[in-house]
N, C-alpha and C positions, 0 to 999 in steps of 0.2 A: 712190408719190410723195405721195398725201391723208397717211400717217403721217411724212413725212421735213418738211413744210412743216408740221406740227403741231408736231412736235418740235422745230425751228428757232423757231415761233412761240412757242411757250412759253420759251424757252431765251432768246430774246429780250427778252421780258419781265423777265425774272429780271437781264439784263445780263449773262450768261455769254457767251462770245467763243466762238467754234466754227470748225472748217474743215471746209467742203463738198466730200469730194476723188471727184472722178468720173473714169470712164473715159472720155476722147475717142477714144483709138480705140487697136482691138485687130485684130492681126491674128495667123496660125497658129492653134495649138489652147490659146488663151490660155484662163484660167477661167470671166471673162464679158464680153462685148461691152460695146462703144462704148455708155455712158449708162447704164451702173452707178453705181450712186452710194452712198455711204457721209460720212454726219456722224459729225463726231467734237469731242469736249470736252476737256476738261483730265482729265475723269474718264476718259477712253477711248472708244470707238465707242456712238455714241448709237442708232445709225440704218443697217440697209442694210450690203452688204458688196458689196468692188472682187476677191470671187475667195476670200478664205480664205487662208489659208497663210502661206508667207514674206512673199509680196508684201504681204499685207494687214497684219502685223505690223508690214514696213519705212514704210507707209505712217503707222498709227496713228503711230507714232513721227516721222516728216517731220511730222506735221503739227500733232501735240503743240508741237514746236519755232517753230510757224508760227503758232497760236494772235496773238501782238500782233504779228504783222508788219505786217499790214494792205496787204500785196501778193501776190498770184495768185504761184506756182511751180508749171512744169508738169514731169514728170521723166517717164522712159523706165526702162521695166523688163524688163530681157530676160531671161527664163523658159526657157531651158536652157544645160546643163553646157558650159564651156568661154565662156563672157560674159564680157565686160571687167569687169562688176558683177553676180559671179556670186550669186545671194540663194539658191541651192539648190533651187531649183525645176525641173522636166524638162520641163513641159507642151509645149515647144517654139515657143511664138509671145511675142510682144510686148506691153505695154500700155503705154501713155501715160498718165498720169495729172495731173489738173488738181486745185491745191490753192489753198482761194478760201478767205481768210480771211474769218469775219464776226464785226463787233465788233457785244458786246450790246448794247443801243438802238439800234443803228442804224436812223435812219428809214424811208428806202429798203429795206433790208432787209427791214425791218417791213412795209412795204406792199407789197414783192412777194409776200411772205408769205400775207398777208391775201387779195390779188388772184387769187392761184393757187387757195387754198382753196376762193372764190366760183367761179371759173371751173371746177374738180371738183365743185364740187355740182350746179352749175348746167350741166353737159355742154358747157361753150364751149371750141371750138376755141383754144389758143396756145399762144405758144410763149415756154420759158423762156432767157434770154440769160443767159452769163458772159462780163465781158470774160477773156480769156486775159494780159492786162499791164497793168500802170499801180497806182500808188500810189492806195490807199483806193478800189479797182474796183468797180464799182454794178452792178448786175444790170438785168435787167428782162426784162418781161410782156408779149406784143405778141397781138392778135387783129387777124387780116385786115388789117396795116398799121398798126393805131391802137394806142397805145400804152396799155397799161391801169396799170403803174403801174412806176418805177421812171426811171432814168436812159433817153433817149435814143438810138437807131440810129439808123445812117446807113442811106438806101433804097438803097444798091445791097448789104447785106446781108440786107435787111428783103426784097429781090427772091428768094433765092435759097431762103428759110424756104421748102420742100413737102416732101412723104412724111410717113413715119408713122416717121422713122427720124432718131437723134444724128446733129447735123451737127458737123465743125469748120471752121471759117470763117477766113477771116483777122482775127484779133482776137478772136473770140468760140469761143465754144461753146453749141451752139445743142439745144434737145432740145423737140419738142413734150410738152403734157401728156396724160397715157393717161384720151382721153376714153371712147374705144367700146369700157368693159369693160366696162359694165353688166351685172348677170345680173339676170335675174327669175324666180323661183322660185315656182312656182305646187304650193303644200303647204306649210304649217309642221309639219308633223311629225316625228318624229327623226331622220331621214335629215336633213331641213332646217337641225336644229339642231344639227346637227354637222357639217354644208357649211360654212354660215356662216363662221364663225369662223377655217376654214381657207381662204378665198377672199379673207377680210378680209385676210392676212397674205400674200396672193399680188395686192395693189392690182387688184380685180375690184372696182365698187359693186354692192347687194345692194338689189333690191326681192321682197321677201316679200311672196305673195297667199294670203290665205287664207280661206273662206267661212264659219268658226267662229271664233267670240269667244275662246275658250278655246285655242286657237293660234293668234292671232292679237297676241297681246302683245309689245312691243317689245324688253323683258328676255328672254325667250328667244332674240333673236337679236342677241348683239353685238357691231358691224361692220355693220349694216344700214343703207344709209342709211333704208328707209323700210318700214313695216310695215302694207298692207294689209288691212280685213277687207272686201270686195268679192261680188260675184258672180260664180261661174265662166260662167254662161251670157251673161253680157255685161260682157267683160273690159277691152272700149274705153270704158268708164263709168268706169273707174279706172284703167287706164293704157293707155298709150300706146305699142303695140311699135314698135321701132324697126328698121332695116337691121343697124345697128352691136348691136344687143342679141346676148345670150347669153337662149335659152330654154330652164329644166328644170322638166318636168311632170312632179312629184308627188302628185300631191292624195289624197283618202281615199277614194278610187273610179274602178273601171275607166269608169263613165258620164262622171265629171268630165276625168277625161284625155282623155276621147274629145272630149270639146265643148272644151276649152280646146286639144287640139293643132289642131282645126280651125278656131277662128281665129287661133292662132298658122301657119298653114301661109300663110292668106292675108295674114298680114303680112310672110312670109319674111326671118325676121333671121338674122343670121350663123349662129346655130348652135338648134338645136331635139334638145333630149334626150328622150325620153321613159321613165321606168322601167317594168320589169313584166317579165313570163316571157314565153317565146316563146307559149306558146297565148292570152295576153291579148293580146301586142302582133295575133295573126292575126286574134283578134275585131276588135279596134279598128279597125284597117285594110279588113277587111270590110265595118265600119261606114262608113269614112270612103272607099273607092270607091263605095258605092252612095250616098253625099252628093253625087259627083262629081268625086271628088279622085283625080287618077292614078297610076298606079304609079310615076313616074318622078317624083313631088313626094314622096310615099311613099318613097322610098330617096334622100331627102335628110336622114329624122330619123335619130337615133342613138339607137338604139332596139335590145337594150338598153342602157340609156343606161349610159359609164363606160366605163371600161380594161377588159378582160377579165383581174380578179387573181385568180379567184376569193373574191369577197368576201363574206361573209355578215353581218357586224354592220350595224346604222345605221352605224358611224366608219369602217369598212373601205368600205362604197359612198361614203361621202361623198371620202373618199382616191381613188376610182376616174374620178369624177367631176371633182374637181379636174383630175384628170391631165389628163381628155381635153378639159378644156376650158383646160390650160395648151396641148396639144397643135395644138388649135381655132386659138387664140391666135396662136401661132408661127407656124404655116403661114400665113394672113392676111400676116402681117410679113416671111414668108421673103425677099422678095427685097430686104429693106430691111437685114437686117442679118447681119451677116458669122455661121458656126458659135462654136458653143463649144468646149468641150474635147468628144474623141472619142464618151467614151460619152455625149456631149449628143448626137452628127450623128446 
């Protein structure tokens, strides 16, 4: 979402007109769930995709059309053979889709924009509004009730904003911003530097720790928000683990992982990786019972860390890694949002 409110913001600036067209809501073995989201220009899709295929071509095209309407169209697309508006598609389910025109300069716009951005840097909880009807419809930004920038809600919708999951509302469409991806990545080294990049493109923010100057530099990782040179033996000096964090410990030594997963244990955030072979992770572990730490905190890291693809390069771990921390992810949110297509269940 930090690359789709960039993209709008820049696009913005320039005065180019766009449509926002997201999924409100999917059901069966549609492509992808409710709060997909896909920008599009006069030039074609800027930003994000509602699924691929037919659907996503009839869409570009709705919304090419929609560009100076300057009103919200919401349409219904049904995804197997024998549909009144058959688009050739078999996945078997449904999607709805919301098509919000935005004209370039727009103010509002522009300040939800800006608002969203600050509020992803800055880890604050909100939530983005579209109205669903009405001539020249204004978006907006709300945290805890208060409105951070944009047009106005009524509180008996402003009551119903919780979860972690795309709402459709009466009048609106509602989707929090994905505050609790953070990862923090403790190693810049090549595995690190080829994570990166691909986490960057799956909306995860990226803090990079590391205790050498020399990987420690910003241009090696881009997509980061923030690039640590710290110490592994006191990690709460330079940041701050959170519940909501993603944790992968790499660093340049089996001593370093062993001190950094032991205060990453005691700060038990969502996910804790660790790399290494099985006879290093048995050392470490040896270490880290006679520290005091149990077996049953001990079989809460993922260790070794990553998908089991058989991987051997840095780019091949770093893909492994990814996965399982898309996988991490999902399960968190499983009861918030509907399956995907098959070979997603």
């Amino acid at each position: 979402m930090k690359q789709m409110f960039e993209e709008m913001q820049a696009r913005l600036e320039k005065g180019q007109n766009m449509v926002l067209v997201s999924i409100m809501k999917a059901s069966g073995s549609s492509p992808r769930g409710a709060g997909a989201r896909m920008l599009v220009a006069a030039d074609g899709r800027l930003y994000g995709t509602v699924g691929g295929g037919a659907v996503e071509m009839h869409a570009i095209e709705l919304a090419k059309t929609l560009l100076n309407s300057g009103e919200p169209v919401c349409k219904k697309f049904e995804l197997h053979r024998g549909a009144a508006d058959d688009i050739g598609m078999v996945c078997g389910g449904d999607v709805e889709l919301l098509f919000q025109p935005i004209a370039g300069h727009d103010p509002q716009w522009q300040q939800v924009a800006a608002a969203a951005l600050a509020a992803l840097a800055s880890r604050m909880p909100a939530w983005f509004l579209e109205p669903t009807s009405g001539p020249a419809a204004c978006p907006s930004l709300y945290n805890n009730g208060k409105l951070l920038a944009g047009a106005t809600v009524d509180d008996a919708v402003l009551a119903v904003l919780t979860g972690s999951a795309a709402l459709q509302l009466p009048g609106y469409f509602a989707e929090p911003l994905p505050v609790d991806g953070r990862v923090i990545i403790f190693g810049g080294g090549h595995v690190c530097q080829q994570l990166v990049p691909v986490l960057a493109r799956l909306d995860f923010r990226m803090v990079v720790f590391e205790n050498r100057a020399e990987f420690s530099q910003p241009q090696l990782f881009p997509g980061a928000d923030a690039v640590i040179l710290g110490d592994y033996q006191d990690v709460a000096a330079s940041v701050s683990i959170q519940p909501d964090d993603y944790v992968v410990v790499m660093t340049n030594g089996h001593a370093h992982d062993c001190v950094v997963e032991g205060q990453a244990l005691r700060a038990k955030p969502a996910y804790l990786g660790v790399i290494g072979s099985k006879a290093k992770i048995a050392a470490v572990n040896k270490i880290l019972l006679a520290e005091g730490f149990s077996q049953a905190q001990l079989d809460t890291v993922y260790t070794p860390i990553g998908i089991a693809i058989k991987a051997q390069t840095p780019a091949e771990i770093a893909i492994s890694i990814a996965a399982e921390l898309i996988l991490v992810r999902a399960e968190r949110h499983a009861g918030d949002a509907p399956a995907g297509c098959p070979m997603q269940g």
